[in-house]
N, C-alpha and C positions, 0 to 999 in steps of 0.2 A: 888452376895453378899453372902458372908457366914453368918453360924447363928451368931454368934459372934459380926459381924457389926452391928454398932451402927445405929438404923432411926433415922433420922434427925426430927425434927417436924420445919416445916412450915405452915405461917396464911398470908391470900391473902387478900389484900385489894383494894377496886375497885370499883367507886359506877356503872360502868357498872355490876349490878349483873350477867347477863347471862353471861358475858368473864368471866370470876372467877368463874363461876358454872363449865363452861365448860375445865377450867382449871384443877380446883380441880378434874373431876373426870379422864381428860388427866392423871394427876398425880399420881392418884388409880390407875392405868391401868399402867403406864408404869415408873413409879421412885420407887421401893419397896423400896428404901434407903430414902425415906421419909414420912411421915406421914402428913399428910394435919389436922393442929388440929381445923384452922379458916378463914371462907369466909365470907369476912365483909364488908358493902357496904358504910358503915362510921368510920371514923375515933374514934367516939364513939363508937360503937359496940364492934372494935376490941383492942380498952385496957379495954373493958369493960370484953371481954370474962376470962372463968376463965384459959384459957390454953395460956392469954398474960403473961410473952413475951414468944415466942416462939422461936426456936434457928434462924429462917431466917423467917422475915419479907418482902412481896414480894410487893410493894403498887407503885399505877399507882402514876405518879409525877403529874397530877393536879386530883383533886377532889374537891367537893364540903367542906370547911371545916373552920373553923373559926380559923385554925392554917394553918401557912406556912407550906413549904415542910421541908424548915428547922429544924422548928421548928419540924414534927412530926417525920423526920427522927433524930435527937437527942431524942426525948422521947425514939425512939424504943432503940437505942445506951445505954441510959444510965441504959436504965431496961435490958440489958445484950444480946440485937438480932443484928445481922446481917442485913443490910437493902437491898435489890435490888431494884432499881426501872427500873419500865416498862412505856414505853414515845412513844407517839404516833408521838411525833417529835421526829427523829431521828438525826437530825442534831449535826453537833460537837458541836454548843452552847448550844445545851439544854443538852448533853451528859458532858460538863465541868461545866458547871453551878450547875446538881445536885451532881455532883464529889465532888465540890466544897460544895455542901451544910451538904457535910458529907457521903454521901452514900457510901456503899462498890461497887456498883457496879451499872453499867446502861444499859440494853438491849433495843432497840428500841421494840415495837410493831409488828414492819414487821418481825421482827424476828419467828423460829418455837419457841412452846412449850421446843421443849428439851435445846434451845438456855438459855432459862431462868435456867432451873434447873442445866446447866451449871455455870452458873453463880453463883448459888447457894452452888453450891458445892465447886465452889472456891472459894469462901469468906468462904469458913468451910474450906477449906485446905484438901477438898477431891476431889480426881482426877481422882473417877469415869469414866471409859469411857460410851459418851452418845451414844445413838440407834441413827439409821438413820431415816430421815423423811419417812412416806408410800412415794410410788411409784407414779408418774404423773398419773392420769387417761388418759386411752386412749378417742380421741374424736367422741362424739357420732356421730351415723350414723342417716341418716332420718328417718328410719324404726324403728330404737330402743329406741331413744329419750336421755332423760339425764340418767344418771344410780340414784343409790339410793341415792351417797353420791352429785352427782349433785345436783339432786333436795333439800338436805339437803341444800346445799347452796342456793338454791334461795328460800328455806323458809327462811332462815338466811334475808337472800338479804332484804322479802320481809319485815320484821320486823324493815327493815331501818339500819341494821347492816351494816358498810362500809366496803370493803376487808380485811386492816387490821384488824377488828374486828373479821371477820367470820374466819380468819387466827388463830387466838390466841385459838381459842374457838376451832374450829379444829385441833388444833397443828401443822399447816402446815405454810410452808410458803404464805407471800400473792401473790405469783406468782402464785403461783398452783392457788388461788380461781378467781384471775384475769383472767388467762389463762382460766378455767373452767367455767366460763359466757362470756369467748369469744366465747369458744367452743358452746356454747348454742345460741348466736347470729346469731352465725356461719351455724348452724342448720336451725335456722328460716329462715333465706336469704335465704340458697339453697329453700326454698319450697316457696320462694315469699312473705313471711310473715314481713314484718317491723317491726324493732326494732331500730330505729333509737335514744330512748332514754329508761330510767329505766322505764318508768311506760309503754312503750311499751313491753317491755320482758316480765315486769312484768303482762301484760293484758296476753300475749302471753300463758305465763305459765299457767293463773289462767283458761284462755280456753281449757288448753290441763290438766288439773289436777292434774298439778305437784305439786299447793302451799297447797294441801292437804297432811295430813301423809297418 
């Protein structure tokens, strides 16, 4: 981006606070072309804020909220934003439905990080080219255990965050986090260890003191 280019200002909204924590600083980190002005965990918060509207409004299509989606995608519309919405159903009806309800645009959840700020930028009519997702982690060996961004995940994991959740918040896709507690399941069986469900891995981990920082 040259000096000259304009930052976008974008405000998240999500009452998952940690996905939208974890987004926001994805976004410090890796869209200089935009400026993160609000992370808002209610629908109130974020036209409360003093930097609404903002030019792209980024907000999950269900929330907790005594306005439709419709309805708050038109508020964001007619105070001058852009709207994206991010949807844990990815499905084509829930993807024409919020089409339909006015949004400029709609990325599923399973989607990366830069998937969104794609989106974003096309609904601004800039055409940015985005970064590539990090690299698959290689899978751990018996000896070496999960690595650091593993273990990140099954602290996620143990917090009750679902794949897609821990995907968004990581900017990755949710292959990679699925693939990467397969890989850790994968681990425990070679050494005879049962993980035949979540709260077993999760016992697993918290014996080998991975769910610690």
């Amino acid at each position: 981006m040259t000096e000259t280019a304009r930052t976008h200002t974008i405000a998240l909204l999500d009452d998952h606070v940690l996905i939208i924590d974890g987004l926001a600083q994805w976004i410090e980190m890796n869209a200089p072309d935009f400026t993160v002005v609000a992370v808002s965990g209610s629908w109130e918060a974020l036209v409360a804020h003093e930097s609404f509207p903002p030019d792209v409004v980024l907000m999950a299509r269900v929330i907790e909220s005594s306005l439709t989606m419709r309805q708050r995608i038109a508020a964001c519309r007619e105070a001058g934003s852009r709207v994206v919405v991010m949807s844990t159903d990815g499905g084509p009806e829930a993807e024409a439905d919020t089409l339909a309800a006015g949004a400029d645009a709609f990325v599923p959840k399973s989607r990366p990080a830069e998937a969104l700020l794609d989106a974003a930028r096309g609904v601004l009519g800039d055409t940015a080219s985005s970064k590539t997702c990090p690299p698959t982690q290689e899978r751990p060996s018996v000896s070496q255990g999960p690595d650091a961004w593993q273990r990140r995940v099954l602290r996620l994991y143990a917090t009750g965050q679902s794949t897609v959740d821990i995907a968004l918040i990581e900017g990755v896709r949710f292959e990679r986090v699925r693939g990467a507690l397969k890989q850790i399941r994968a681990m425990y069986e070679s050494q005879g260890r049962s993980v035949a469900t979540r709260d077993d891995l999760l016992r697993r981990a918290a014996e080998d003191g991975y769910l610690s920082d």
